[in-house]
C-alpha positions as CSV (number, residue, x, y, z in Angstrom):
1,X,-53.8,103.2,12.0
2,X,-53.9,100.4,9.2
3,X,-56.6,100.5,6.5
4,X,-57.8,97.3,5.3
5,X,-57.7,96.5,1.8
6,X,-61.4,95.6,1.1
7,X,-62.4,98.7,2.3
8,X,-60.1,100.8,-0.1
9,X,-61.3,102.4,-3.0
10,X,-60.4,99.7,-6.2
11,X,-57.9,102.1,-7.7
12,X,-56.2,101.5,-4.4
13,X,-56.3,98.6,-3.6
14,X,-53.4,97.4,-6.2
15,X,-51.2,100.1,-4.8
16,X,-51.9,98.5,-1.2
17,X,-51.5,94.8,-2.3
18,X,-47.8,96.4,-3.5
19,X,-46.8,97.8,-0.1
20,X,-48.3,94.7,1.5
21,X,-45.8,92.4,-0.9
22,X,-43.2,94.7,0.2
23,X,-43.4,94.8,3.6
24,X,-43.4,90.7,3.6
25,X,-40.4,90.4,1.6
26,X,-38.5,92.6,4.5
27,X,-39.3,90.7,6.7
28,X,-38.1,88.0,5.1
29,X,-35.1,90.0,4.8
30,X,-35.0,90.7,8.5
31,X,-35.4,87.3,9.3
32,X,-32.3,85.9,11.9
33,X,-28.9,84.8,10.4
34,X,-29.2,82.5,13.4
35,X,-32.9,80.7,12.3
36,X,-31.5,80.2,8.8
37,X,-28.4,78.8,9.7
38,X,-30.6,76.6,12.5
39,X,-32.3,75.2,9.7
40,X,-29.6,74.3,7.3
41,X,-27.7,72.7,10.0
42,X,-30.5,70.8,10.5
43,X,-31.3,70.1,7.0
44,X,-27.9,68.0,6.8
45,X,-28.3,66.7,9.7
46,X,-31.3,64.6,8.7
47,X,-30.2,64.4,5.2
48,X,-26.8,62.8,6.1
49,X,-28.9,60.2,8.5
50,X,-31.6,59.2,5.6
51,X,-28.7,59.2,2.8
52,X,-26.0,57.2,4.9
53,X,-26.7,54.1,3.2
54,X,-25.7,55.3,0.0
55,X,-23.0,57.6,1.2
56,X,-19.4,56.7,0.4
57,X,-18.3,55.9,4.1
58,X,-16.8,53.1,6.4
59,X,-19.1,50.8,8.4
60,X,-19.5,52.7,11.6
61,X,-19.2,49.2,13.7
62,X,-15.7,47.7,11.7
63,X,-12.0,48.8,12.9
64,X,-9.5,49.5,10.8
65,X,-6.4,48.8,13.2
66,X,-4.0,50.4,10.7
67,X,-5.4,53.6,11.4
68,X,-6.2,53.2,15.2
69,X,-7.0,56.7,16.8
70,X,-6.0,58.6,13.7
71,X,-6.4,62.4,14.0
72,X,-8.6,64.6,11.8
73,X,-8.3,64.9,8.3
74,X,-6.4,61.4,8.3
75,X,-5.9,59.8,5.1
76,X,-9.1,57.3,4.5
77,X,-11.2,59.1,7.7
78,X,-12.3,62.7,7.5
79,X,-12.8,63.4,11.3
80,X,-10.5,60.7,12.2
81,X,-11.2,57.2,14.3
82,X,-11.8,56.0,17.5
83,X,-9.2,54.4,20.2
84,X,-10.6,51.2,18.3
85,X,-9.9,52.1,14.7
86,X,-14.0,53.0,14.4
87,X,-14.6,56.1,11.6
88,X,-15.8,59.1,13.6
89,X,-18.0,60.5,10.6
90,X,-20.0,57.5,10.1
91,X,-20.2,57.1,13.8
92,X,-20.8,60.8,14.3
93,X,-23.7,59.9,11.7
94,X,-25.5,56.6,13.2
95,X,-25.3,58.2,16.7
96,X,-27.1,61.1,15.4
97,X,-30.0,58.5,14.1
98,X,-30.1,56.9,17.8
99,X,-30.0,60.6,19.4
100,X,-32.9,62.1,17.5
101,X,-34.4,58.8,17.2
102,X,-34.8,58.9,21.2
103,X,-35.6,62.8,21.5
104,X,-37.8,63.1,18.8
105,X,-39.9,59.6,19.7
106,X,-39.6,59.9,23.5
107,X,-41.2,63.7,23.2
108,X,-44.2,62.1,20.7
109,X,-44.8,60.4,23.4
110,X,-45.0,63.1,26.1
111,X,-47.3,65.1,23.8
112,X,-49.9,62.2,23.5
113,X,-50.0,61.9,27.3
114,X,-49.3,65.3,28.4
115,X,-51.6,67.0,26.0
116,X,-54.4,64.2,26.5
117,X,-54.1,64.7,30.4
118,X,-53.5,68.8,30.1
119,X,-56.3,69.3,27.7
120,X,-58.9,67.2,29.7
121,X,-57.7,69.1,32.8
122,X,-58.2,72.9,31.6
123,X,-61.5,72.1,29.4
124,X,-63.3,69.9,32.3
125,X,-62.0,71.3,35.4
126,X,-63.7,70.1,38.8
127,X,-62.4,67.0,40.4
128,X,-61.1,66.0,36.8
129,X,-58.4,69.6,37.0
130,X,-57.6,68.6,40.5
131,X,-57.3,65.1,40.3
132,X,-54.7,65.5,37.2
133,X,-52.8,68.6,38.4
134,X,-52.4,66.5,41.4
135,X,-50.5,63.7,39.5
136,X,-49.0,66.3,37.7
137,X,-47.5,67.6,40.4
138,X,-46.1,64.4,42.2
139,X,-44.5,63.3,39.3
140,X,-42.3,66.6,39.0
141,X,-41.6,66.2,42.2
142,X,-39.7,62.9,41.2
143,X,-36.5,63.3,40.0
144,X,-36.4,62.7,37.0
145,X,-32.9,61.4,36.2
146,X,-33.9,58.4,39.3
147,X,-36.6,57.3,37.5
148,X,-34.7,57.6,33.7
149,X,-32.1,55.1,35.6
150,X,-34.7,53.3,37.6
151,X,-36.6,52.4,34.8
152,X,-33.4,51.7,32.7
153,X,-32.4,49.1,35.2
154,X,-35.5,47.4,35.7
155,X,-36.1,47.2,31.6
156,X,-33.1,46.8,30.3
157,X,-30.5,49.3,28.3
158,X,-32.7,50.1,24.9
159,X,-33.8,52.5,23.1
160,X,-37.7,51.7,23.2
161,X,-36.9,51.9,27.0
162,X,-35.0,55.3,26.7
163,X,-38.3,56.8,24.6
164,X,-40.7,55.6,27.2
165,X,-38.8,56.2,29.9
166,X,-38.4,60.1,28.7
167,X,-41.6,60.4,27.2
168,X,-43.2,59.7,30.4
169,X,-40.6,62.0,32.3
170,X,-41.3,64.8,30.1
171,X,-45.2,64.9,29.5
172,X,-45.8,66.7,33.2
173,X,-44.3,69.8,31.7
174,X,-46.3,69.6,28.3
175,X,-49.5,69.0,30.3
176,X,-49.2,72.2,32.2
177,X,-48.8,73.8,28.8
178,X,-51.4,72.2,27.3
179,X,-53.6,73.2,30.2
180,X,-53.0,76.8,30.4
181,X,-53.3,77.1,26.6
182,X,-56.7,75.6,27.1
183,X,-57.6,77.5,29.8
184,X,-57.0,80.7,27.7
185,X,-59.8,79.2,25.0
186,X,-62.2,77.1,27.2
187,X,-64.5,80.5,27.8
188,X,-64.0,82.0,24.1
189,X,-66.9,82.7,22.5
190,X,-66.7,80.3,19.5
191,X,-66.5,77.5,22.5
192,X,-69.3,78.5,23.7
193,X,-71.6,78.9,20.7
194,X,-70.4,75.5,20.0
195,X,-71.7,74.5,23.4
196,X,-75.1,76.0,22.9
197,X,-75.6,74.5,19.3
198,X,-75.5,71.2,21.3
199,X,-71.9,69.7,20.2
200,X,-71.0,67.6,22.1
201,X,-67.4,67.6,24.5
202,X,-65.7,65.9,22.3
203,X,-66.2,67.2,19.3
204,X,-65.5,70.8,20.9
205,X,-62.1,69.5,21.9
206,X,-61.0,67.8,18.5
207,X,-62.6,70.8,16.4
208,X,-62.6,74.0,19.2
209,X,-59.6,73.9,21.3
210,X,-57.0,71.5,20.2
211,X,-56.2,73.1,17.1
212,X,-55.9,76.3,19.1
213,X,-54.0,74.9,21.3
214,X,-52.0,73.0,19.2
215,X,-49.3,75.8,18.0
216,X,-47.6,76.1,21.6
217,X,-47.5,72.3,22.4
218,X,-45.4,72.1,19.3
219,X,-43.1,75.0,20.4
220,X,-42.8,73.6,23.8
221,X,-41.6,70.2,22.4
222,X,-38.8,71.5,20.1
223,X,-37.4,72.6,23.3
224,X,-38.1,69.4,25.3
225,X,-36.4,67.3,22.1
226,X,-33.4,69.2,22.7
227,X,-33.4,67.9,26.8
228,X,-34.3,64.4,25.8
229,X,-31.6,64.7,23.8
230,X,-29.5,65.3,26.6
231,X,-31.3,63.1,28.6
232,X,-30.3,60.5,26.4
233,X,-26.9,61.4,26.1
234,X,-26.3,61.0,30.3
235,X,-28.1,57.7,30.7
236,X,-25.6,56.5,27.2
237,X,-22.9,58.3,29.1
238,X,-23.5,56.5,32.0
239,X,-23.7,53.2,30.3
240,X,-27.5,53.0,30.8
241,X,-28.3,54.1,26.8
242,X,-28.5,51.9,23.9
243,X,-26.4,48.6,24.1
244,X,-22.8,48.4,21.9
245,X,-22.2,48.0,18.9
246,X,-24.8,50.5,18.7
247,X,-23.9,54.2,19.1
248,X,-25.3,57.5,20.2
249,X,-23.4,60.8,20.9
250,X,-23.9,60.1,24.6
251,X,-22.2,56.6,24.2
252,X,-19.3,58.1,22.2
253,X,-18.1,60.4,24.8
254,X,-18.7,57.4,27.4
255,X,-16.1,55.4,26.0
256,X,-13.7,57.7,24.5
257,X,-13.2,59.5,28.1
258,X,-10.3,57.4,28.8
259,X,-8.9,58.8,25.9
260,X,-10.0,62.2,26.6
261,X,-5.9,63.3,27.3
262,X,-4.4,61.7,24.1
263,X,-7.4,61.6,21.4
264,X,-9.1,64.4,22.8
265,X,-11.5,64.7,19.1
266,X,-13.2,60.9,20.0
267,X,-15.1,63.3,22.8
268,X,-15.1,66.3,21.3
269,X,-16.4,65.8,17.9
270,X,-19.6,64.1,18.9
271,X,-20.0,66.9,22.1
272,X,-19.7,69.5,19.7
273,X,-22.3,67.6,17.2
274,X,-24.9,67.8,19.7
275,X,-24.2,71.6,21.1
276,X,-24.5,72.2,17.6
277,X,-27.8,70.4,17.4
278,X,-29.6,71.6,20.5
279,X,-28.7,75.0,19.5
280,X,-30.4,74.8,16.2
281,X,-33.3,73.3,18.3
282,X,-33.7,76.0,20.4
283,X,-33.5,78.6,17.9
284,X,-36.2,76.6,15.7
285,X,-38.4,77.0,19.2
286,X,-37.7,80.7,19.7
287,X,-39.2,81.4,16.4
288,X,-42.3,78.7,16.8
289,X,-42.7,81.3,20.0
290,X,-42.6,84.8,18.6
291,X,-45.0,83.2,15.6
292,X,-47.1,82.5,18.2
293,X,-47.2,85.0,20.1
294,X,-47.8,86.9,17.0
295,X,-51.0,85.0,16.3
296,X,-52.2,85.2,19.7
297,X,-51.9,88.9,20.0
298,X,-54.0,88.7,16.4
299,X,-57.1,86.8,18.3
């Protein structure tokens, strides 16, 4: 059984704090290889993208035709060039601004509308719940990747189209989560002392049950930005991403296919950028999970 530390004697107390700090600092110890390396990978990831500018490296969009698919570790190009003469490293770098550009914005905007519509589903129930649940569920029942190149085709190749396009795909899934997170607090009883002190609905839902509900709607998205990612990367593959000269990991592999036999590292590079990537993502989730599920089993 633990003791708390108020209710030690003061002599104690100091002697607890100690084991406390101790404790901590293993766990910190214990904490994954995997989560740390997760991070850092990450860490560069985003530092190469806001640092590029100033970053000693080719123009991602000019050839060098004396160097035309040069290998790895080629004089002049690190991780080589493209069956055009393009360096891979800088493009490696600008398609990882477009990639996590589109997965990052497109699920900002499936957590506005899913946890809007999820939240108002779970807290008012009635015909609100049904009405929404039933939208909810025709929309999963679309295929997705039909109405990613539906919606492609009718817009236009872009990225604002790829963001919208996914956000909107995506936020059925985050609704359900935000609705059975707020199911599990709509009935708590700091809801409803909030109810009988006369505040009103929505001022329960921006002070009462979105911040509870708040913590798994953000480990839920880090794994949905790693499937827009991929999302992304099919409709580029497919020729249905952001328009050329622009690049994305999904348009790399696209057009260096053809070359997939004799410059096998124009595919390869930028397909083992992203494993790398939604790895790291998912690994950053599985911790956002277990601290939750720490927290809940706290309440």
């Amino acid at each position: 059984m633990s003791t708390d530390i108020k209710n030690l004697p003061p002599a104690s107390q100091p002697a607890q704090l100690a084991v406390t700090k101790a404790s901590r600092k293993r766990k910190a110890k214990r904490r994954p290889l995997a989560l740390t390396l997760s991070v850092a990978w990450l860490v560069i990831l985003f530092g190469s993208i806001i640092l590029f500018p100033l970053l000693p490296l080719p123009d991602p969009a000019r050839s060098d035709y004396a160097a035309i698919g040069a290998l790895p570790f080629s004089p002049g190009h690190i991780l080589g060039t493209d069956e055009i003469g393009r360096d891979m490293l800088s493009r490696l770098i600008v398609g990882a601004q477009v990639s996590l550009t589109a997965g990052i914005g497109a699920i900002l905007v499936a957590v506005i509308i899913g946890s809007t519509l999820g939240i108002c589903a779970g807290f008012f129930g009635g015909w609100v719940n049904r009405v929404i649940s039933g939208a909810l569920d025709i929309m999963l029942a679309f295929p997705s990747i039909v109405a990613l190149i539906a919606l492609s085709v009718f817009m236009g190749p872009g990225l604002w189209t790829i963001i919208i396009g996914i956000g909107i795909v995506a936020s059925p899934a985050l609704a359900r989560v935000a609705r059975s997170a707020t199911l599990t607090f709509v009935n708590r009883d700091f809801v409803v002392a909030a109810r009988s002190m006369g505040a009103s609905s929505l001022r329960i839902l921006f002070r009462e049950i979105l911040p509870n509900v708040i913590v798994p709607i953000i480990a839920y998205a880090t794994v949905m930005i790693a499937v827009a990612i991929v999302a992304e990367a099919s409709l580029s593959f497919l020729g249905l991403g952001v328009p050329p000269p622009a690049a994305s990991w999904g348009s790399m592999m696209g057009t260096g296919r053809a070359e997939l036999s004799t410059l096998p590292h124009i595919v390869l590079l930028p397909a083992a950028t992203m494993f790398i990537t939604l790895l790291a993502l998912n690994f950053l989730a599985e911790f956002f999970s277990k601290r939750f599920d720490i927290k809940e089993a706290a309440l």
